[in-house]
N, C-alpha and C positions, 0 to 999 in steps of 0.2 A: 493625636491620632497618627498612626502610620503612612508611609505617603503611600502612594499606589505605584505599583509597578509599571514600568511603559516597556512595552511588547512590541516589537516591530510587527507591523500588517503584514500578514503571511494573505500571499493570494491564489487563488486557484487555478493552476497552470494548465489545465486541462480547458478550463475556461478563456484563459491566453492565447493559444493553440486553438480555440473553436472547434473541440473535439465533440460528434457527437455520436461515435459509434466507438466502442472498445472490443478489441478480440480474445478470449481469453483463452488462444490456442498464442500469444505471444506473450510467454513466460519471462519476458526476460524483459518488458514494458510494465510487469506489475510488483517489478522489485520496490519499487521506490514507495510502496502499500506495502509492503510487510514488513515487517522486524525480523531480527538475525533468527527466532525462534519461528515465524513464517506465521505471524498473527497478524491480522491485517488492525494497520496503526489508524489509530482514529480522526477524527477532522481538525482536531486542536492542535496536533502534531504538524499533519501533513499540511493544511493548510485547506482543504479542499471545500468546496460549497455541495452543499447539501446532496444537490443534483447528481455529482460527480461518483461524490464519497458510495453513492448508492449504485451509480452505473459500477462503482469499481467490486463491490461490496456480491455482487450476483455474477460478475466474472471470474473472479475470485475462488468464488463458490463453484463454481460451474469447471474451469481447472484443478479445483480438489479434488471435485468428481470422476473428472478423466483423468486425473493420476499424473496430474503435468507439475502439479504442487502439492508438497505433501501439507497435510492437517496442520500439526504441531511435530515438535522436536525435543525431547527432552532435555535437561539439562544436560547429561553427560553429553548426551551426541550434540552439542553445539559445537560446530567448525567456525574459524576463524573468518572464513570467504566464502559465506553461504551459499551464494550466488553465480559462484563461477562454472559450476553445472546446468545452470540455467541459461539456454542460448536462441 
């Protein structure tokens, strides 16, 4: 059989930090949740617990809404420094 891959423990930094409120008028704290296409990356990637992934998940949500982040991005309009707009 194949051997199984070992994955280093990714942990939840937000959990680190004892964060339990997030603002999602601070754009520029929920980079590190999106991809260069502005999709919010999932918990296998980011690392995050459950908890978290979901406080980030409705903030998110909630700055799409108010126009602080956009939806999606298409392909052509992928910029190199997606994020340098975001402050």
């Amino acid at each position: 059989m194949a051997e199984k891959r070992k994955y280093k423990k990714r942990y939840c930094k937000y959990c680190e930090a004892k964060v339990d409120f997030m603002d999602y008028k601070d754009a520029g704290a929920l980079r590190f949740s999106l991809s260069e296409r502005y999709k919010i990356m999932p918990r296998r990637l980011t690392g995050n617990c459950k908890r978290h992934q979901d406080m980030i998940a409705v903030v998110i949500k909630r700055a799409r809404a108010a126009a602080l982040v956009p939806y999606t991005v298409t392909r052509k309009a992928v910029v190199t420094a997606p994020f340098e707009n975001l402050k």
